[in-house]
Every structure is written in structure tokens, then in C-alpha cells.
C-alpha positions in Angstrom: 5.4 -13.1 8.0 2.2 -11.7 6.3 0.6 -14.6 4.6 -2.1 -14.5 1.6 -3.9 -17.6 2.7 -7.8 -17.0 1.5 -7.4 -17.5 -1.7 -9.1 -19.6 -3.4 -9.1 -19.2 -7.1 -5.1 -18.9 -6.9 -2.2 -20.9 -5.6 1.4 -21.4 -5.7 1.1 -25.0 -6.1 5.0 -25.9 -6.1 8.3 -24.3 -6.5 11.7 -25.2 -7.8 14.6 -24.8 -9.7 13.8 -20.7 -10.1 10.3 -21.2 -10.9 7.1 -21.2 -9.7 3.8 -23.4 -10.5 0.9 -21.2 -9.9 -2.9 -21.9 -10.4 -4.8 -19.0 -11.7 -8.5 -20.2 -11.9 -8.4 -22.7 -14.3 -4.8 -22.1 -15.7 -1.6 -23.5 -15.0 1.5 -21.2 -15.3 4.9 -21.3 -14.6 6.7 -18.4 -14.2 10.6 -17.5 -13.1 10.8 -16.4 -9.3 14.3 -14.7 -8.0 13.7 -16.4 -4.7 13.3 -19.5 -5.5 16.8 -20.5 -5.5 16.4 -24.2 -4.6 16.2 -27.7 -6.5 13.5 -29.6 -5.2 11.8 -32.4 -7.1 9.0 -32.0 -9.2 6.4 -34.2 -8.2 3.0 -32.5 -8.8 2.2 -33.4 -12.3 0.8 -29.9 -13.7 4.8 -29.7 -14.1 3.7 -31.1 -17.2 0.3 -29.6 -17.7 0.9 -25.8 -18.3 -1.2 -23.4 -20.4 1.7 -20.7 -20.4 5.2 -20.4 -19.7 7.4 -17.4 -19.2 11.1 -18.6 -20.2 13.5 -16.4 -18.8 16.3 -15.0 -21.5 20.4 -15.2 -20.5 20.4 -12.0 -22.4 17.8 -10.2 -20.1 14.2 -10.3 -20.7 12.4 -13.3 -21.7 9.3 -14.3 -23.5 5.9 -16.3 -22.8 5.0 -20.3 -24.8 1.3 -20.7 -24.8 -0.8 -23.9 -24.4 -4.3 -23.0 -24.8 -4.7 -20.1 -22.6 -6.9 -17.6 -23.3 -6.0 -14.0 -24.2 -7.7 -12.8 -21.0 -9.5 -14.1 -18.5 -10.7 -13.7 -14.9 -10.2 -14.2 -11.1 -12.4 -13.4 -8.1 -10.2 -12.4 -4.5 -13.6 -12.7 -2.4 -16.1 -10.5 -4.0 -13.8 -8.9 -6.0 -13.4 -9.8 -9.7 -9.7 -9.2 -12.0 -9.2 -8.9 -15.4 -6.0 -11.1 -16.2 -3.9 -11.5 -19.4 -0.2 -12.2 -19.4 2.2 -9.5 -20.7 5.7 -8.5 -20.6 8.5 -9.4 -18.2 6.2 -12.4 -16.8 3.6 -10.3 -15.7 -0.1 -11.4 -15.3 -1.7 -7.7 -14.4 -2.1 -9.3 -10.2 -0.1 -9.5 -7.8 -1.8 -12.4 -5.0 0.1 -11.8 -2.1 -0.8 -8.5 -2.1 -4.3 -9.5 -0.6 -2.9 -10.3 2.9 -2.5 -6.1 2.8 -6.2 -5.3 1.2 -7.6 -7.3 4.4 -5.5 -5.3 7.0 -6.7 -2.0 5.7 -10.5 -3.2 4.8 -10.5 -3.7 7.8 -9.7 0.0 8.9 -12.1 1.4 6.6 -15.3 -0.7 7.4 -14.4 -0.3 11.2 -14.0 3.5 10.4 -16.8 5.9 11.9 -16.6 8.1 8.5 -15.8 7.4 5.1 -12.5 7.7 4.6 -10.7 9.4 1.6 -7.6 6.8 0.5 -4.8 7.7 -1.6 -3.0 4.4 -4.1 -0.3 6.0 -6.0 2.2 3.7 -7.9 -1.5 2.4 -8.2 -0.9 -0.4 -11.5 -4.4 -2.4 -12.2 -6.2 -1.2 -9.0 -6.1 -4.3 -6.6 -6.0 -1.7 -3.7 -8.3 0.7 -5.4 -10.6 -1.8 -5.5 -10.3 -3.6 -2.3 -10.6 0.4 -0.9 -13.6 1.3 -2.7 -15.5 -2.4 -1.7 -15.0 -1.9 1.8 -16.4 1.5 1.5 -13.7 4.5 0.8 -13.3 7.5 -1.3 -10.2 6.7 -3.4 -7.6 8.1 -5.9 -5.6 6.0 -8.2 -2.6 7.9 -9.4 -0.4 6.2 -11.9 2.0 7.4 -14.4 0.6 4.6 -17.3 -2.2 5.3 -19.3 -2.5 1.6 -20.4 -2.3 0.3 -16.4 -5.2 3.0 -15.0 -7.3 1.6 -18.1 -6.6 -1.9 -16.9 -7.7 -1.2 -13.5 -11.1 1.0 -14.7 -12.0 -2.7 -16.2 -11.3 -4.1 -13.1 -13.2 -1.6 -11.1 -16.3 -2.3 -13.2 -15.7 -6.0 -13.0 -16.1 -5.7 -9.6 -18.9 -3.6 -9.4 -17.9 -0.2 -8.8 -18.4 1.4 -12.0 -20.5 3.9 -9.9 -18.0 4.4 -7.2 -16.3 7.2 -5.7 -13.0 6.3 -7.2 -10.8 9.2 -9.2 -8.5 7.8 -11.8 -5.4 9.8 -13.0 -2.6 9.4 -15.1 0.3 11.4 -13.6 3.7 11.1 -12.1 3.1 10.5 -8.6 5.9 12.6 -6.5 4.4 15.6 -9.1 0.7 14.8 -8.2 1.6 14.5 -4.3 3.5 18.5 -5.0 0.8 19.4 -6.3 -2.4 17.7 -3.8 0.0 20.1 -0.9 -0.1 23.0 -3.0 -4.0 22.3 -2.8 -4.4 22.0 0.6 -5.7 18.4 0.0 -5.2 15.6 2.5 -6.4 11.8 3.0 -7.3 9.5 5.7 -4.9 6.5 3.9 -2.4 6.5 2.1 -1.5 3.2 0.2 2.5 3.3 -2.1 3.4 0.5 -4.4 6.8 2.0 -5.6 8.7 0.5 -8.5 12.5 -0.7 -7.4 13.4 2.1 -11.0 11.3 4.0 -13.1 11.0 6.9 -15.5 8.5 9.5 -14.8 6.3 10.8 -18.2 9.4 13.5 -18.9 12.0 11.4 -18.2 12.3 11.9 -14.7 14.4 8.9 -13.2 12.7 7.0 -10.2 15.3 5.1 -7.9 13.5 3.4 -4.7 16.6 3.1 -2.9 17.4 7.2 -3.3 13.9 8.4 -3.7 12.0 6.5 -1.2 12.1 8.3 1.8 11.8 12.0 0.7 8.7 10.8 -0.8 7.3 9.0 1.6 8.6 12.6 3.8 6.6 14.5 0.9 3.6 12.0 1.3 3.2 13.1 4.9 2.3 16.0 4.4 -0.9 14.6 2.7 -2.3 12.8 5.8 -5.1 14.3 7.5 -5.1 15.3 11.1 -7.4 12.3 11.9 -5.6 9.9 9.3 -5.7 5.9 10.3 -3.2 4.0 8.2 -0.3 4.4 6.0 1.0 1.3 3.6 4.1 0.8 1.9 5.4 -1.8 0.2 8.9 -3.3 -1.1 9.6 -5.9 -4.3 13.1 -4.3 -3.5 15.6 -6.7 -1.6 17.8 -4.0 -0.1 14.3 -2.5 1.5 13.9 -5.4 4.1 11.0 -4.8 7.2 13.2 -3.2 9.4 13.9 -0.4 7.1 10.3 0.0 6.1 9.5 0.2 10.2 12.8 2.9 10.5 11.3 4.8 7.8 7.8 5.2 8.5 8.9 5.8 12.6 11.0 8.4 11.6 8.2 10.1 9.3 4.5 9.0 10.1 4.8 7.7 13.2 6.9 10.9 14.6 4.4 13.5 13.3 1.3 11.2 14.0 1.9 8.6 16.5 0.2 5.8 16.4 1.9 1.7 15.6 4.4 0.8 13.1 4.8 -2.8 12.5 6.6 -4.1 9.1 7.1 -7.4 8.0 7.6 -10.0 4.9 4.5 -10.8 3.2 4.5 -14.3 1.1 2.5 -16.9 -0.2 1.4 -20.4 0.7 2.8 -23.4 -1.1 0.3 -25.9 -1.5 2.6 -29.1 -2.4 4.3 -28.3 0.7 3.5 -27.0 4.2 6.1 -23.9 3.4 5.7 -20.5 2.3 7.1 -18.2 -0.5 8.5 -15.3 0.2 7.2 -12.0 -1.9 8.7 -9.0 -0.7 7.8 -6.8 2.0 5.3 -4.3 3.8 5.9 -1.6 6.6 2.0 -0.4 7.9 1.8 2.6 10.1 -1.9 2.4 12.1 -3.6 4.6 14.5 
């Protein structure tokens, strides 16, 4: 497993009876986790301490109880700086264990002997855009929500990159990827976040587990002849490692050759020497 272990402004401080007990800066939350199907006993008292709390509906859905939390506030993933404010379906605009995967291709980019142009589509508040354009790339944030590419601008700026090469766009990605072909475009990276379902802006309706590999087929077609690294990740549990590894074999790897090497990525509990599980990532490399 892929762990997110240099933090140090976030943690999942315990776990238990389908929640989790995070620390986000300063704030306490708990917030509902599908994996966390165990009872354990609750012995960390910021059990009792929370400044929010997302209560999950029977009827689907579910909303947040406050405790002085601020409206928004901020977090720093080394010299990186995000805009947080909780919202809808227990969302807090961040997803931590994502930062095990902005290392691994960081690391590609400063070790590059060029700058490299990077593509994030299914982009959300610009984690990876940011972590891309720190260590150095030329990127392009596609996603379909105007609201989530104005998020990440804020978070861009936070971070200081206001001035960097970074081009934001609100479209449906599988369009934009038609079109970049059509264009003759290409890119050295190419980073995908899909959503498990989704509705493009015309209604078009996004399926992981029937649309996911003609796009990332499509996406292909966009990598450069010297291209270094392909990322995909999965919040989907049919999508485990081994069919992110089949996938991008059967597609990147065959055109391109190079490593493919998938796995779960999760995060460290701190009450306990275990580690939770948060989906998973395929990574194609030169």
C-alpha cells in the first residue's frame, strides 16, 4: 500500500463504528467512512471535542453540526497552502491521501531534463495542479464545475502560483480530450481523478465502471512521444489495483512501454499503528 505519511497539519487520528476522527490544522472532524466497518473503542478524547460533524442520513445524504469551526480555513501539504470549507456530502474541498501520488510524480517532473506539459482532468480544487506546477510543470486543469476550478484558482494563489503556467478550463473532459486530438496537442503527464457517476454539462452520463477504459484508450492518444508518467486513480470499489495495472498495460504501457505498478493508497492512523484504506492508484512510468 501507498501511504500519505508526511503530513503534518492532517491526521486520521482514530476510526470506528463507520467514522473517522480526522485533524485538520486546528479542527477536529468526524466524518462517515464506508470502510470503516469495525467497532473499536473510542478512547482518544477529541471523540468528544469536535468542531464539525457530518451525520449520515438513512434516507441518503446527510448533513454537517458545527462547533466553532470556521467557514473556511487553511492547510499547508509541504509548501503548498489549501483553502478548506466543508460542503455537501461530507466533503472538505481535500482529499489527504492523495499526497502519497503528488510526491511520486513531483518527483518525475523536477528529475525531468525539460519542463514538462501535465494534463489533471476530473481536476476538482487542484491538489495535483498545484503539486505539478510547484515542482515545476506546465499544467491544464480541466473540470466540468465552474464552482470547483474557482476553488482551486484560490488555491493556486494560496500557494503561490498565481503567476504560473497553469490553464484552467471548465469543460467536460472526454469532450476536451476529443477535442486536444483534433488539435494535434499532446502532454508529457497525464494525471485522471474520475468520478465513480457523473453528468457531463448536457447531461451526458459518466459511469467509471463502462466509461473508464475507452477514455483512458482516448487519453492515449494525448501522450507525447517522450511522455514520462500516466496516473489514475479509483474511489470505486469494483476498480481494485489489479484492474488499474490490466488497464493501463493494455493501453499505455502497450503503445509506450515503460512500468506499470498499481496499488491501494491509504492513510495512517495515529491512535493506532494501522492504516486506512482510501481507494486506489494504477501509475504507468517510463
Amino acid at each position: 500500500m501507498w501511504i500519505a505519511d508526511n503530513w503534518t497539519e492532517y491526521e486520521v487520528i482514530d476510526t470506528s463504528c463507520g467514522e473517522k476522527l480526522e485533524r485538520w490544522g486546528s479542527y477536529i472532524l468526524l466524518r462517515p467512512d464506508p470502510q470503516v466497518i469495525w467497532n473499536t473503542p473510542k478512547k482518544d478524547a477529541r471523540w468528544n471535542r469536535l468542531n464539525g460533524h457530518y451525520h449520515r442520513s438513512a434516507k441518503g445524504g446527510g448533513e454537517w453540526e458545527f462547533f466553532q469551526l470556521p467557514d473556511e480555513w487553511d492547510i499547508h501539504y509541504r509548501d503548498l497552502t489549501f483553502h478548506l470549507k466543508p460542503f455537501s456530502f461530507k466533503h472538505t474541498g481535500l482529499f489527504p491521501e492523495q499526497a502519497v501520488n503528488w510526491d511520486w510524480f513531483s518527483n518525475i517532473i523536477k528529475n525531468a531534463s525539460r519542463p514538462l506539459k501535465v494534463l489533471n482532468l476530473f481536476a476538482y480544487t487542484g491538489g495535483a495542479t498545484c503539486a505539478a506546477a510547484k515542482a515545476g510543470a506546465h499544467v491544464t486543469h480541466v473540470d466540468a464545475s465552474k464552482g470547483m476550478v474557482g476553488w482551486a484558482k484560490e488555491n493556486a494563489a494560496a500557494s503561490g502560483l498565481l503567476d504560473a503556467p497553469i490553464r484552467w478550463l471548465v469543460d467536460d473532459c472526454v469532450k476536451f480530450v476529443e477535442r486536444e486530438i483534433r488539435r494535434g496537442n499532446t502532454y508529457d503527464g497525464i494525471i485522471m481523478d474520475p468520478p465513480s457517476y457523473g453528468r457531463g454539462p448536457k447531461g451526458e452520463i459518466w459511469k467509471i465502471e463502462d466509461n473508464i477504459y475507452p477514455f483512458i484508450q482516448l487519453a492515449t492518444k494525448l501522450l507525447s512521444k517522450d511522455s514520462l508518467f500516466f496516473l489514475i486513480n479509483s474511489y470505486t470499489t469494483g476498480l481494485q489495483p489489479a484492474v488499474l495495472t490490466y488497464m493501463l498495460k493494455t493501453t499505455v504501457a502497450q503503445k509506450f512501454g515503460g512500468q506499470v505498478i498499481s496499488s491501494e493508497i491509504g492513510l495512517p492512523v495515529s491512535g493506532s499503528d494501522l492504516v486506512l484504506p482510501c481507494g486506489a492508484s494504477g501509475r504507468w512510468m517510463r
